[in-house]
C-alpha positions in Angstrom: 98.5 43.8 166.6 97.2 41.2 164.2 94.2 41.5 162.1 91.0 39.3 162.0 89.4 38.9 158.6 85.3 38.4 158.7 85.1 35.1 157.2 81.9 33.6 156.5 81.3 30.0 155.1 79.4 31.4 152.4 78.3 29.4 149.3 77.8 30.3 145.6 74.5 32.7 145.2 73.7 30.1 142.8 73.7 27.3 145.8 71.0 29.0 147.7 67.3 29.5 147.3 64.8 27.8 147.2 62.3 27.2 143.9 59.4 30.0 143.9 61.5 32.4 146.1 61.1 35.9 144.7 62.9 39.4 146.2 60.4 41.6 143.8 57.1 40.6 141.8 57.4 42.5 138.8 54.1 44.6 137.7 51.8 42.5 134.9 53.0 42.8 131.3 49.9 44.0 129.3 49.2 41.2 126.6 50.4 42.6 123.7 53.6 43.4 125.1 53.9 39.6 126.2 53.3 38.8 122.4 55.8 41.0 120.6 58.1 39.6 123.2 57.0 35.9 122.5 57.3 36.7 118.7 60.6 38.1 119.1 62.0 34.9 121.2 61.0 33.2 117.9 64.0 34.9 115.9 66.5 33.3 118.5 67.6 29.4 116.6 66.3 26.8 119.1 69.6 25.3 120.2 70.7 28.7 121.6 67.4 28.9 123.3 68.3 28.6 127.2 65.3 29.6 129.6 64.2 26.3 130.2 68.2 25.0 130.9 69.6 27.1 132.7 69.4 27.6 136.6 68.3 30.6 138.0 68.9 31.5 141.7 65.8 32.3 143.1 65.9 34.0 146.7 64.4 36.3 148.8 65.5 39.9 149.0 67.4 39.4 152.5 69.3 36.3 150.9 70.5 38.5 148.3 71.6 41.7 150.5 73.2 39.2 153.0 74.7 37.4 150.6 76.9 40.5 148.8 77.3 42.4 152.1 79.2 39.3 154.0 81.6 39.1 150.6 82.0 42.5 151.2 83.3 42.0 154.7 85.5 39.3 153.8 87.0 41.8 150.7 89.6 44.4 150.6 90.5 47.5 148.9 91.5 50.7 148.7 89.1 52.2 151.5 89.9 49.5 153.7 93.7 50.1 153.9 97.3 51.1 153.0 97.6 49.4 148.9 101.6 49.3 148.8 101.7 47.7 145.3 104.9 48.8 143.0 104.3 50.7 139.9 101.0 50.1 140.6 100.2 53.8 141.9 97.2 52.4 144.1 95.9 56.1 145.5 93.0 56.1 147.6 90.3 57.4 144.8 88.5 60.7 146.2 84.5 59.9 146.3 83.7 63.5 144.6 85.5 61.7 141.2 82.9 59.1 142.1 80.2 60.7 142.0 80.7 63.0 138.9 81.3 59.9 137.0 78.0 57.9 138.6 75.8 61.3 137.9 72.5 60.3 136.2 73.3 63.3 133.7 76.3 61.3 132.2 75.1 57.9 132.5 72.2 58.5 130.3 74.0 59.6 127.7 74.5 57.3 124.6 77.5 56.7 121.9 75.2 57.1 119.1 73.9 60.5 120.0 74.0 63.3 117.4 77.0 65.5 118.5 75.1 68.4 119.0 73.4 66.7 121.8 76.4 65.8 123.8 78.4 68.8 123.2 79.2 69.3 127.2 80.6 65.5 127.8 82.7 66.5 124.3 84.0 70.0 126.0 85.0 67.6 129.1 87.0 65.3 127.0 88.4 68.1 124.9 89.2 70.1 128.1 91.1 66.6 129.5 93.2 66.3 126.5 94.7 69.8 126.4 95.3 69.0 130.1 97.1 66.3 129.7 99.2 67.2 126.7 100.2 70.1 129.1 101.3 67.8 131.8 102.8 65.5 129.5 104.6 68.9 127.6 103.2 66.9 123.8 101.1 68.6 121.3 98.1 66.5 121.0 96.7 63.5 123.3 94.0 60.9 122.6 92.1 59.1 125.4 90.9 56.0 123.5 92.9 53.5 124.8 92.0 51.2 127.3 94.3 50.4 129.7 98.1 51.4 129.9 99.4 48.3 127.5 96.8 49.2 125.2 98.7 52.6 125.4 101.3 51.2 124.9 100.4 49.0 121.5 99.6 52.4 120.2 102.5 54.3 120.9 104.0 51.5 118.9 101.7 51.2 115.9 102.3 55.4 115.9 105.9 54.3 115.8 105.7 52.1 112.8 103.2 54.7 111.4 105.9 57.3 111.1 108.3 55.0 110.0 106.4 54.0 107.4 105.7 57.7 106.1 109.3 57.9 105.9 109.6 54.9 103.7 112.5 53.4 105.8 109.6 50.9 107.6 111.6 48.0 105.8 114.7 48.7 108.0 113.5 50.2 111.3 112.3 46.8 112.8 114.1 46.8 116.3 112.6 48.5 119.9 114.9 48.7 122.0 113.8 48.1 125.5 115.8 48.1 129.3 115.8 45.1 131.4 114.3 46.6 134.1 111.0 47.9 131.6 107.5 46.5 132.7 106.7 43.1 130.8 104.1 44.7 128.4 106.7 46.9 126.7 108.5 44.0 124.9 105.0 42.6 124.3 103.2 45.6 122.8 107.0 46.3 120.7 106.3 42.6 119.4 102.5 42.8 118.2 103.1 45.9 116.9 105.7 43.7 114.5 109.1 44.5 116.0 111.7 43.0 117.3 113.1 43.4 121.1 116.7 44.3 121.8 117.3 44.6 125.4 119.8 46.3 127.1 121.2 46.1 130.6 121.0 48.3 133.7 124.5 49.9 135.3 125.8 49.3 139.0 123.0 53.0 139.6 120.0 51.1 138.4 119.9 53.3 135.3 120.0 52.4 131.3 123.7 51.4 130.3 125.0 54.3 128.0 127.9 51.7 126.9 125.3 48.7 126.3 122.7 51.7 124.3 125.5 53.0 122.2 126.2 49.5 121.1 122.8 48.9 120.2 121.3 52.0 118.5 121.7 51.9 114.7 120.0 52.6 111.4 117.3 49.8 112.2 116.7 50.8 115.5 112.8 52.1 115.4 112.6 53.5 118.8 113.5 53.4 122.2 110.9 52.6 124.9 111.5 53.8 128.6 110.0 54.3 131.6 111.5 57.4 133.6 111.6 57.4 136.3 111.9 53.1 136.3 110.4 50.6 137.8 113.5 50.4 140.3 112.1 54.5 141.5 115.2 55.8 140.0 115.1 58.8 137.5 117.4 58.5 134.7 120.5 61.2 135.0 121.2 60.3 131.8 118.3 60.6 129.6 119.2 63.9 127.6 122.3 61.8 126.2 119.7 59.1 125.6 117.3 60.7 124.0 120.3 62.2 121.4 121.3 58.7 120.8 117.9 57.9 119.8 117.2 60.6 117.7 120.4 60.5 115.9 120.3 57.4 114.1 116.6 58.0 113.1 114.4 56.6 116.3 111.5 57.7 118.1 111.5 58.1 122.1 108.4 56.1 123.8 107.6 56.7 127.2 106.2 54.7 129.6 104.0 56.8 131.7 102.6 54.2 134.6 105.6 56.2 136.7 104.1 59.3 136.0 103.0 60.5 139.5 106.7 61.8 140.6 107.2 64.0 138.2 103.6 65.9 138.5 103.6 69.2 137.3 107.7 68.6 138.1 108.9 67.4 135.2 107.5 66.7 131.4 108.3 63.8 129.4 108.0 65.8 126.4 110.6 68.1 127.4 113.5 65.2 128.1 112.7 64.6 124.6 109.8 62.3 124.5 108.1 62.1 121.2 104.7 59.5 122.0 104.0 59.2 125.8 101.5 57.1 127.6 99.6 57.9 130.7 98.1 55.5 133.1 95.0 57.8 133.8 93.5 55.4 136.3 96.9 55.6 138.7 98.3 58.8 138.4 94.7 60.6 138.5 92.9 58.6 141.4 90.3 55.9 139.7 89.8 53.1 141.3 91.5 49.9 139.8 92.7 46.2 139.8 91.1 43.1 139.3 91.3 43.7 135.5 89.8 47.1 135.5 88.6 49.6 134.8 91.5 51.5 133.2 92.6 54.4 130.8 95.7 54.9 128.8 95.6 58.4 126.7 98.6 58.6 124.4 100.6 62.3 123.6 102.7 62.9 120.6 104.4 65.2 119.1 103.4 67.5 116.5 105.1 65.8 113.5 102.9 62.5 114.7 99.5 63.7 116.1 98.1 63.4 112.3 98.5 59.5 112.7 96.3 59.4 116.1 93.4 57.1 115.7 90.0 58.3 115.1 87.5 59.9 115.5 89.2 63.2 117.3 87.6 65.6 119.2 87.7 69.1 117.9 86.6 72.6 118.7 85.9 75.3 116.0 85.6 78.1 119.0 81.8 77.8 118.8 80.8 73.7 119.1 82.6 70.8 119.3 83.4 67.9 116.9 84.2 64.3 116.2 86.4 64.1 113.4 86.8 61.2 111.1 88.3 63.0 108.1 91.8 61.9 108.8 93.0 60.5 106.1 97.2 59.6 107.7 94.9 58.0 111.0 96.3 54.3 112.0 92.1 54.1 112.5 89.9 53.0 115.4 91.6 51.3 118.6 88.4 51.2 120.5 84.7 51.6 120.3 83.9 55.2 120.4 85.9 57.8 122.4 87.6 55.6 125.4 86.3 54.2 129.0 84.6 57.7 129.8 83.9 56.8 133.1 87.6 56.7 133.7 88.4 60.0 131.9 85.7 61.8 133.9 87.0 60.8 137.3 90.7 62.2 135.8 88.7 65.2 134.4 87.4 66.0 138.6 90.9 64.9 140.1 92.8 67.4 138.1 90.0 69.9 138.2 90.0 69.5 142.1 93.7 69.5 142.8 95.2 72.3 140.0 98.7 72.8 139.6 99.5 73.3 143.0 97.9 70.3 144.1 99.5 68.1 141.7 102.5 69.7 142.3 101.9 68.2 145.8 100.8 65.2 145.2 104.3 64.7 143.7 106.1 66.2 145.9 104.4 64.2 149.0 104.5 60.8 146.8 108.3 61.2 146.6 108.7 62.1 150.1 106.6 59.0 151.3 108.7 56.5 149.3 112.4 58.0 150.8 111.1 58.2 154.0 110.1 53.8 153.8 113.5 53.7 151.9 115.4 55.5 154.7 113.6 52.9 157.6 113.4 49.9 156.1 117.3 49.7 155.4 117.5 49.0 159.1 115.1 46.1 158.5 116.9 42.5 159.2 117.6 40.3 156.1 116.9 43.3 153.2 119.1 45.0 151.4 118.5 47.9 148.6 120.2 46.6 145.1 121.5 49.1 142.8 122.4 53.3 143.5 123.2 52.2 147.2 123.0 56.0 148.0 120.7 57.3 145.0 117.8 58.6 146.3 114.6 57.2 144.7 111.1 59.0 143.3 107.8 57.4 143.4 109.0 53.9 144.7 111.5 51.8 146.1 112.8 47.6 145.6 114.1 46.0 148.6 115.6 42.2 147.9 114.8 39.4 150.4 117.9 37.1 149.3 119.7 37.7 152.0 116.6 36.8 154.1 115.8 33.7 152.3 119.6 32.3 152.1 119.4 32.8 155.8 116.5 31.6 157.4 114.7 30.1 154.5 112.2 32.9 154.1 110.8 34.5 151.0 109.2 37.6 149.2 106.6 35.6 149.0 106.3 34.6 152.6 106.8 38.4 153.5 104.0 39.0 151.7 101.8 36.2 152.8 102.4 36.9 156.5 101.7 41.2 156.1 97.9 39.4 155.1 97.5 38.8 158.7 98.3 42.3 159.7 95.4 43.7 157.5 97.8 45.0 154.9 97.6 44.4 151.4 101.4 43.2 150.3 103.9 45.0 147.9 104.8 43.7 144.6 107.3 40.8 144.5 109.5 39.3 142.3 109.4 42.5 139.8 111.4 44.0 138.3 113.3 40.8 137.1 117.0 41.8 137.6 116.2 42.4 141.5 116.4 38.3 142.9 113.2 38.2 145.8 111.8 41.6 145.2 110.3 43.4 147.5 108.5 46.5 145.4 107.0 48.9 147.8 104.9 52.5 146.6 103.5 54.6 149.0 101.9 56.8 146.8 100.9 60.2 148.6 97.6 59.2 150.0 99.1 57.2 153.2 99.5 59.0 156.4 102.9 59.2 158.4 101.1 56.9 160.9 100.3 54.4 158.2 103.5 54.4 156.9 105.2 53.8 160.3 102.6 50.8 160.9 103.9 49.1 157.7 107.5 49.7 158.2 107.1 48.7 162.4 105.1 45.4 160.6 107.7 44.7 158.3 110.4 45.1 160.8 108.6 42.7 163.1 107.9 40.1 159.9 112.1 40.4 159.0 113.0 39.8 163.2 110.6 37.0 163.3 111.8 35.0 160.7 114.9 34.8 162.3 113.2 34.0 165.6 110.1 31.3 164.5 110.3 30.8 160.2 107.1 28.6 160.8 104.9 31.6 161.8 106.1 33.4 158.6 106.0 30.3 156.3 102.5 29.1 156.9 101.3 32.5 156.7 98.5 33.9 156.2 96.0 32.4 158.8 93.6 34.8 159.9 92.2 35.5 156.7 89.2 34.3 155.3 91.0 31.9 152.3 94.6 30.5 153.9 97.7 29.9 151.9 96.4 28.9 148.4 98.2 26.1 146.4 99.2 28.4 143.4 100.2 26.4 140.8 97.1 24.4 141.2 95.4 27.5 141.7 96.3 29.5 138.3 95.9 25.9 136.4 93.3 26.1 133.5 92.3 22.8 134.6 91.9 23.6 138.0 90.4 27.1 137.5 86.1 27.9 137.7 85.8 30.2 135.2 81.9 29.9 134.4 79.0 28.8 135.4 79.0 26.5 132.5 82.3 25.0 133.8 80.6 24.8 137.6 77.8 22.5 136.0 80.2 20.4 134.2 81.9 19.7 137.6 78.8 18.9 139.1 78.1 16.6 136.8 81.4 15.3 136.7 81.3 15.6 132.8 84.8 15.0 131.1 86.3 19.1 130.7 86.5 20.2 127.6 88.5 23.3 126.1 86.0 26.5 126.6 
């Protein structure tokens, strides 16, 4: 059955009104109020001065509720539906995380606090990182980075940190990275001033141990993997790996947005990890996409926790601190102690589930993805690339060549047409060294009955563009914004960014570079 999207011809907030239009008449401002205010305008330059230039919606309270509830209908997310997105770990995010993080007692607290004042929000994010270096099996964790490339930056900087201590940072300039490793590994190895060797995966989808062992020398700095990888496989090989590593002097980085597999299973510390990222806001249930919000806490091993940034969070058995006084720290990553808002829904999801529960949310995550694997083989036009009979963890890559050699129909246009079934579509076209991916994670919040809807869907998709191609390639067309033009669309040219560049448009004033 097809799906219907509300769609409503609904213009820019900034488009309606009318002038003198007010939702809410704000209470009088006593006079001498309105003249510290005045006074204090004064201290703003004039050109920056922008009351009397800019444009102000002004609309009734009705406009404004209408106006956010029909984009709401015409949205969608993870309470709407089945999020099958790759490596992207998209869990439906339990409401009780919600509301701890949204509770007034938290929200009014501020950064600049005295510590002794915010000694329970300090316990919380204590408590979290001994949680997580458990899970993890490191020594010490911090939770200041943002999002799991920023994660990932630091892993690196902690790499060249230790390097550096050792005085060999002159020599040690290669990471070595597989061909099948998300794109921000070779970019967070490069700011962090390395250079990228890549090596290639085998026929089972796992790191070449020929291709590693002709790599791996005296200036190899580290090694950065994710396990299992972005194809769902875990790597049979890693102890092997992780000797080759250590022997000629390297560090092991591990990239933890695959994390939710191996739950209470298996640590990355104990396959020999020494710094590990984890992607708080997909393995631990907050809500995310769009940009945001995320988390990216970072584990090391002993031997490295002294270069974690600053300030830590410590406990003397009676109160807890914020430490600055560490004098081998690579320094600040972020403003104060991390996206807290993010940590605190981790904080209630682990809290909520304990070991047990986590242990099942892996086990059921795992379970998910090899039951699509197992009924989407039969499906007409995909075939499963790499370890043919390997069973796979959190996730699984289909490839549409077939499909598209023989009826002219894409990833892409797979993923356009499961629009107009209501379902969000997978990741394509990643990993690289799959040709018209098809990435596909269940995670463990989809029901049976979910997952036989997609897998019927994508069935019927596969059959029909063998039967009528047009219906697939025009795809979507009953949601509320069609088949986009996507060059055009990701152009900088082309692209709205502000409301600044919305005037200029309207104005038809010659663009300039923002």
């Amino acid at each position: 059955m097809l799906f219907k999207q509300a769609k409503w011809d609904e213009k820019l907030i900034l488009e309606q009104g009318a002038r003198g239009r007010r939702g809410h008449v704000m209470p009088p401002v006593e006079e001498g109020i309105k003249r510290a205010v005045g006074e204090a305008a004064k201290l703003v330059p004039e050109n920056m001065r922008r009351i009397d230039r800019i444009r102000l919606p002004e609309l009734s309270e009705a406009q404004v509720v209408r106006h956010f509830t029909r984009l709401s209908e015409m949205n969608y997310g993870v309470d709407s539906g089945f999020y099958p997105l790759g490596s992207c770990t998209m869990k439906y995010n339990p409401k009780i995380c919600d509301q701890l993080a949204a509770s007034p007692d938290l929200g009014n607290l501020n950064q600049y606090q005295e510590e002794s004042t915010v000694q329970g929000i300090l316990e919380i994010l204590y408590k979290l990182e001994r949680w997580l270096a458990e899970i993890t099996g490191t020594y010490e964790v911090c939770l200041h980075p943002a999002a799991g490339a920023h994660g990932e930056l630091l892993g690196t900087l902690l790499m060249r940190a230790w390097h550096e201590s050792n005085k060999e940072h002159l020599k040690r300039t290669e990471v070595i990275i597989p061909d099948s490793a998300h794109g921000t590994n070779p970019a967070s190895a490069t700011m962090a001033g390395f250079n990228v060797v890549v090596v290639p995966s085998d026929d089972d989808g796992c790191v070449s141990l020929g291709a590693l062992k002709a790599v791996v020398s005296e200036h190899t700095a580290g090694l950065m993997l994710t396990n299992p990888n972005t194809l769902g496989i875990f790597e049979k090989n890693i102890d092997e790996i992780s000797r080759l590593i250590h022997e000629v002097g390297g560090l092991l980085y591990y990239d933890g947005a695959n994390l939710n597999p191996l739950l209470c299973k298996a640590r990355p510390g104990d396959m020999g990890f020494d710094i590990v990222h984890v992607n708080i806001h997909k393995t631990f249930g907050t809500p995310h996409g769009g940009g945001g919000p995320g988390s990216g806490p970072v584990g090391v091993s002993k031997y490295l926790a002294k270069f974690l940034p600053i300030p830590r969070v410590t406990f003397d058995g009676i109160r807890y601190h914020l430490s600055y006084d560490e004098p081998q720290s690579i320094g600040k990553v972020k403003g104060f102690y991390g996206n807290i808002a993010v940590l605190l829904r981790a904080y209630a999801y682990i809290l909520s589930l304990g070991v047990e529960g986590l242990q099942e949310a892996a086990e059921v995550s795992v379970l998910n993805a090899n039951y699509l694997l197992k009924r989407l083989r039969k499906a007409k036009g995909l075939t499963l690339p790499y370890g043919d009979n390997t069973p796979r963890k959190h996730e699984c890559v289909f490839s549409a060549k077939s499909l598209k050699n023989e009826t002219g129909v894409s990833a892409l246009n797979i993923a356009k047409r499961l629009l107009d079934y209501g379902m969000h579509a997978p990741t394509i076209y990643f990993p690289l060294i799959v040709e018209e991916a098809l990435m596909i994670e269940p995670t463990e919040t989809v029901e049976r009955e979910e997952l036989d809807h997609f897998i019927e869907t994508m069935n019927a998709i596969c059959e029909e563009a063998y039967t009528n191609p047009e219906n697939v390639l025009k795809a979507p067309t009953s949601t509320a914004v069609s088949r986009l033009d996507e060059v055009k669309a990701s152009h900088p040219r082309t692209m709205t960014l502000s409301w600044r560049m919305r005037m200029k448009q309207e104005t038809r004033e010659p663009r300039k570079r923002e």
